[in-house]
C-alpha positions in Angstrom: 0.0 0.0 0.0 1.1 3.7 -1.1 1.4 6.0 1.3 0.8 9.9 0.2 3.1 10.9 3.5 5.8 10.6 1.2 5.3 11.4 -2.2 7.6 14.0 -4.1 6.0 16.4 -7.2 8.2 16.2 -9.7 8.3 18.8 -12.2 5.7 18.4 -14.4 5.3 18.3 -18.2 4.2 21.2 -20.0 2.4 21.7 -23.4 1.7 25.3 -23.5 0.5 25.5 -27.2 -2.7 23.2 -25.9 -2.6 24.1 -22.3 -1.9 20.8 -21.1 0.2 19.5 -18.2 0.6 16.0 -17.1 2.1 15.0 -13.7 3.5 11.7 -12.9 3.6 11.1 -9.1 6.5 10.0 -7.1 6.0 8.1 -3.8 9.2 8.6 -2.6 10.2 4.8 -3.0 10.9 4.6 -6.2 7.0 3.5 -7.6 5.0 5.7 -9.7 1.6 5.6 -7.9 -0.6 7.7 -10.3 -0.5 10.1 -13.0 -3.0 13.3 -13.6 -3.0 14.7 -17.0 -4.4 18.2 -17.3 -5.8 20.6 -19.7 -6.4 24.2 -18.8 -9.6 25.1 -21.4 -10.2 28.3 -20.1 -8.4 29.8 -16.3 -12.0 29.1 -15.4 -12.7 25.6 -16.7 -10.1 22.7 -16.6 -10.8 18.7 -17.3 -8.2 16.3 -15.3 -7.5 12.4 -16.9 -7.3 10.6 -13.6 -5.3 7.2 -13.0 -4.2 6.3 -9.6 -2.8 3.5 -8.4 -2.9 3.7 -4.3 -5.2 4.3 -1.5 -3.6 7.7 -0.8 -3.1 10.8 -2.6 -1.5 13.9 -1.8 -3.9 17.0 -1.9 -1.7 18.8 -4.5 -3.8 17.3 -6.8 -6.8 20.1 -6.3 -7.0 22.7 -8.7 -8.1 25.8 -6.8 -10.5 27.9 -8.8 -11.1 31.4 -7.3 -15.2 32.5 -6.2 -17.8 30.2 -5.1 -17.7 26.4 -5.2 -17.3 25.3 -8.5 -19.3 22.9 -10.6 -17.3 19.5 -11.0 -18.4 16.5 -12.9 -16.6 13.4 -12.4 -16.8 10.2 -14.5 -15.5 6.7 -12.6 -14.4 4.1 -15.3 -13.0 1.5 -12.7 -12.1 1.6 -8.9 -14.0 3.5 -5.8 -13.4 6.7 -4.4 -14.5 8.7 -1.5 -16.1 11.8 -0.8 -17.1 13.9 2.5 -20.2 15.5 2.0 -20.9 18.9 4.2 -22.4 16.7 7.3 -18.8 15.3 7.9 -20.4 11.8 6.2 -18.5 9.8 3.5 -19.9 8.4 0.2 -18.5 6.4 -2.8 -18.3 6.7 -6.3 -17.2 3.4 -8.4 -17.1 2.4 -11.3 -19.6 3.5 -14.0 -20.8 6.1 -12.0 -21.1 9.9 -12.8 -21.4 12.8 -10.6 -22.5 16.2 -10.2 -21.1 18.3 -7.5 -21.8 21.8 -6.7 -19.9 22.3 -3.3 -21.7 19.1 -1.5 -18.4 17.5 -1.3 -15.1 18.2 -0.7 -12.4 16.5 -3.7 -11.8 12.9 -2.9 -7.7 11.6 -1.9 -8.7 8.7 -0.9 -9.0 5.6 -2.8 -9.9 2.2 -0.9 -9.7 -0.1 -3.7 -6.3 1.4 -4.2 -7.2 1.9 -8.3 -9.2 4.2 -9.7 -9.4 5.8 -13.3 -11.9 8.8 -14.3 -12.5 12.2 -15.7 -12.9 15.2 -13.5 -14.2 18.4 -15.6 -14.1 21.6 -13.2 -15.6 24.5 -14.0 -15.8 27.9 -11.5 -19.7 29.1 -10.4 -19.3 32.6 -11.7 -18.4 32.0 -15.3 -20.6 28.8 -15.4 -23.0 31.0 -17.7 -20.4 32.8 -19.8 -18.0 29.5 -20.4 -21.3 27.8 -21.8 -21.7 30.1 -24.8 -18.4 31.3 -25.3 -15.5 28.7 -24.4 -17.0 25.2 -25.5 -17.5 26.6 -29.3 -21.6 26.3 -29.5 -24.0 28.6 -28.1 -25.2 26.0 -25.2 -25.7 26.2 -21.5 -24.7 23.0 -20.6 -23.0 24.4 -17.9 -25.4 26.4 -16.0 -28.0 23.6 -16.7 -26.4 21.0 -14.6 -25.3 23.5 -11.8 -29.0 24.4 -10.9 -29.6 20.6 -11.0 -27.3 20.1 -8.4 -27.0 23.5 -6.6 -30.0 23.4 -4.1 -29.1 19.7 -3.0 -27.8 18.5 0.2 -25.4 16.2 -1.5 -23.7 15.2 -4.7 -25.5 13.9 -7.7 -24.4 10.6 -8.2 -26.0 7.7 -10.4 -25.1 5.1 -12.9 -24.2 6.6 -16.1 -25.7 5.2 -19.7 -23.5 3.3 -22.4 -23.2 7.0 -24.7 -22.0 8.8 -21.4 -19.4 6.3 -21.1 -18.4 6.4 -24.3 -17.8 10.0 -24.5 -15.9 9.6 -21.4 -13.2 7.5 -22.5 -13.0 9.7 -25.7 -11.7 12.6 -23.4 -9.3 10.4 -21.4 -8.0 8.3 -24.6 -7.7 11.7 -26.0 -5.6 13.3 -23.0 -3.6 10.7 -23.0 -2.7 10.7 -26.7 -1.9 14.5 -26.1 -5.0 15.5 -28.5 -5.0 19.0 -29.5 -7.0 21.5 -27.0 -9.9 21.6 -29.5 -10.4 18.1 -30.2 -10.7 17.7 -26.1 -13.2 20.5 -25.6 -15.5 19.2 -28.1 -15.6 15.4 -26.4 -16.1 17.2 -23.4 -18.8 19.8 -24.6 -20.4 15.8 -26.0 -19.9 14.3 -22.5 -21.9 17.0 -21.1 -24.2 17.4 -23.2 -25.0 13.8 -22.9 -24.7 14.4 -19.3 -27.5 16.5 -19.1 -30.3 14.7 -21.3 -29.7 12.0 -18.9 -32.5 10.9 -16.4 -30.2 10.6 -13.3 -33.4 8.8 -11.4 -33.0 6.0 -13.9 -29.7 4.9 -12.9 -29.3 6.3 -8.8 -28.5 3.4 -6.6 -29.1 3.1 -2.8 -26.2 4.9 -1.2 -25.0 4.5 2.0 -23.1 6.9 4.0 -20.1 6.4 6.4 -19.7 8.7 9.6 -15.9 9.2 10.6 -16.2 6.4 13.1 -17.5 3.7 10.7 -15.1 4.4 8.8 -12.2 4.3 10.9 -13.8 0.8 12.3 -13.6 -0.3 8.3 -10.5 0.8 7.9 -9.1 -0.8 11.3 -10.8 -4.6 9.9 -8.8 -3.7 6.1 -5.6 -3.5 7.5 -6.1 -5.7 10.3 -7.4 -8.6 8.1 -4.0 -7.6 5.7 -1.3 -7.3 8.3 -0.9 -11.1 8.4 -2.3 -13.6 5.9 -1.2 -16.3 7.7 -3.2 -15.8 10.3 -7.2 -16.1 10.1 -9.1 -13.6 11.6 -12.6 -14.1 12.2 -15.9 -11.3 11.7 -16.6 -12.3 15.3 -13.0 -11.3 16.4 -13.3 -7.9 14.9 -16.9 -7.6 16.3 -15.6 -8.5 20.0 -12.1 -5.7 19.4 -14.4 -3.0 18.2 -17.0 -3.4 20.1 -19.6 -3.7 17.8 -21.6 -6.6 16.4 -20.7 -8.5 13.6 -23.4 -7.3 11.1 -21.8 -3.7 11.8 -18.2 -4.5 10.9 -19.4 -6.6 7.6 -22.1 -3.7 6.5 -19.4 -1.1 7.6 -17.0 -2.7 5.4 -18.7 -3.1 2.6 -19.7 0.6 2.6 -16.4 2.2 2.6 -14.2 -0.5 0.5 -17.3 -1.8 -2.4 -16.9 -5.4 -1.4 -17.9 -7.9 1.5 -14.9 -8.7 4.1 -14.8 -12.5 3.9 -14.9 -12.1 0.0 -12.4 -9.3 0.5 -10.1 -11.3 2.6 -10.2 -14.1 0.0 -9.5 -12.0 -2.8 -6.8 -11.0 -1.3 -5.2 -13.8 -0.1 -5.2 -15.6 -3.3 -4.0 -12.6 -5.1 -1.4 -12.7 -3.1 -0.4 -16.2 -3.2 0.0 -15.3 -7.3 2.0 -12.6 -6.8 4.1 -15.2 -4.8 4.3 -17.9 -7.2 5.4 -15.7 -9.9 7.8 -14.0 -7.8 9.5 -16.6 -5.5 10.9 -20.3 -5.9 8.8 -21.3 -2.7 6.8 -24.7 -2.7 3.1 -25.0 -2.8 2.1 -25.9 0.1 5.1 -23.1 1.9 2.9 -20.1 -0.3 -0.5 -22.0 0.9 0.5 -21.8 4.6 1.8 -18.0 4.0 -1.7 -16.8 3.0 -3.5 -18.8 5.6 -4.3 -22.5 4.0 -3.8 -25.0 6.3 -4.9 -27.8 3.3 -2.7 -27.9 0.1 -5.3 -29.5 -1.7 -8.2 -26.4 -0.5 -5.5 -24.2 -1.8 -5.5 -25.5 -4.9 -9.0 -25.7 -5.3 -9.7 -22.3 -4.4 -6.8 -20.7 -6.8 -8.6 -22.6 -9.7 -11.7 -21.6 -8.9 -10.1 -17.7 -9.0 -7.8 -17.6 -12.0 -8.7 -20.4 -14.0 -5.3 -22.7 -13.8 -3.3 -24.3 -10.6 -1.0 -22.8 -9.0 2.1 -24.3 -11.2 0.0 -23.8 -14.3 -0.1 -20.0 -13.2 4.0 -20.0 -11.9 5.0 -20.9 -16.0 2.3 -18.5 -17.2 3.2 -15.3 -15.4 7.1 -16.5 -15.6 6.5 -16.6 -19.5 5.2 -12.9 -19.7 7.5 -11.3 -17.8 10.0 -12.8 -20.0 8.6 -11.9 -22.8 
């Protein structure tokens, strides 16, 4: 797991013909946790290609518009981030998921899933009206149509998005990331939001749940205490009986702040581990088995199958062949 504690900015890549900057992140150890490509449209209006690759980020990553809270629309393609919404409560955004936010949130840094790819599309309140007509090339106002959906709500807008909105997302990231002329980007994005807003966002809203700080810090006490040593087993009930609470809390707490059930989670995670492992080590079957908690050679096997497909050997030549190759 990254930690943000320690991460450097490195000087950043400019293109000042198309306004764009990209910054690959440093975590101090050598690993390259995340990368934010950004192109400045307008001082007022900026859209960010998001890919991170830890649980952490530094909060240099905000843009700071001057005024009023700004509108920002985010677009999730894979991975779970959080949000703190003006009550001190945390929400999610994953995957497939678009957002409106009008000042209901404050800008997520952290990631549970430790992964999480999107478009962010900032625009400031006071020039909302002005950068519809003028900056996105087309008389529209986009702009000032999805801030007054959002701007008298308690919380974010957030809802599964359709198949086109999707599509018009990964236009602006493939785009970014092929270092697309500023034009070519503002017109996916003006797309992307104009898609945005013919959408019905009652069609795709899912039931949300929301996190105080001290359900979360009981989630994030099970993660890493369920990750400190796969070796060992550790129970729902032995959580329950640390924390105090029952054991329907800690599973339903879990599965709020990291997307995923904890026994599924600690399985997951075990096995992905042991692959890691295999590919990485010379150690036996049965020694790998025993590190991530299998006490039964023959259960490990069973379960590794089950997850990717191939035994454990089958998976050792595999990986071994690709990183040759």
């Amino acid at each position: 797991m990254t930690s943000a504690d320690n991460w450097r900015l490195p000087e950043s890549e400019h293109d000042p013909q198309n306004r764009r900057s990209v910054l690959s992140f440093d975590d101090g150890n050598g690993g390259n946790p995340g990368s934010l490509i950004t192109y400045y449209l307008t001082p007022h209006l900026v859209v960010h290609d998001i890919d991170i690759h830890s649980q952490r980020v530094p909060s240099f990553m905000e843009v700071e518009l001057e005024g009023k809270p700004p509108l920002k629309v985010n677009y999730c393609f894979e991975g779970r981030c959080e949000l703190t919404v003006c009550t001190g409560e945390y929400i999610y955004q994953e995957g497939r998921e678009a957002s409106i936010d009008t000042g209901q949130a404050r800008s997520a840094f952290f990631f549970p899933s430790e992964r999480y790819s999107g478009v962010e599309i900032v625009a400031s309140a006071e020039c909302v009206c002005e950068l519809s007509s003028n900056v996105l090339g087309c008389e529209t106002s986009v702009l000032s149509s999805l801030y007054d959906r959002c701007s008298s709500r308690e919380y974010p807008l957030i809802a599964v998005a359709d198949d086109e909105i999707a599509d018009a997302a990964k236009r602006i990231s493939q785009a970014a990331k092929a270092s697309s002329g500023i034009d070519l980007v503002a017109a996916y994005v003006l797309e992307f939001l104009l898609l945005l807003d013919r959408h019905s966002f009652q069609d795709g809203l899912r039931k949300r749940s929301y996190c105080t700080a001290s359900q979360k810090e009981i989630a994030q006490r099970a993660h890493d205490d369920v990750s400190a040593d796969l070796s060992k087993r550790v129970s729902v009930r032995d959580l329950a009986e640390r924390y105090g609470v029952s054991e329907t809390s800690v599973k339903n707490y879990f599965r709020n702040v990291y997307g995923i059930g904890i026994v599924e989670y600690q399985k997951d995670l075990r096995l992905q581990t042991a692959a890691d492992m295999l590919r990485d080590s010379n150690k036996k079957v049965v020694e790998i088995a025993l590190a991530v908690g299998y006490a039964s050679q023959s259960k490990f096997i069973t379960a590794f199958k089950e997850r990717f497909g191939k035994t454990p050997l089958e998976h050792r030549r595999t990986s071994r062949m690709q990183v040759g190759n």
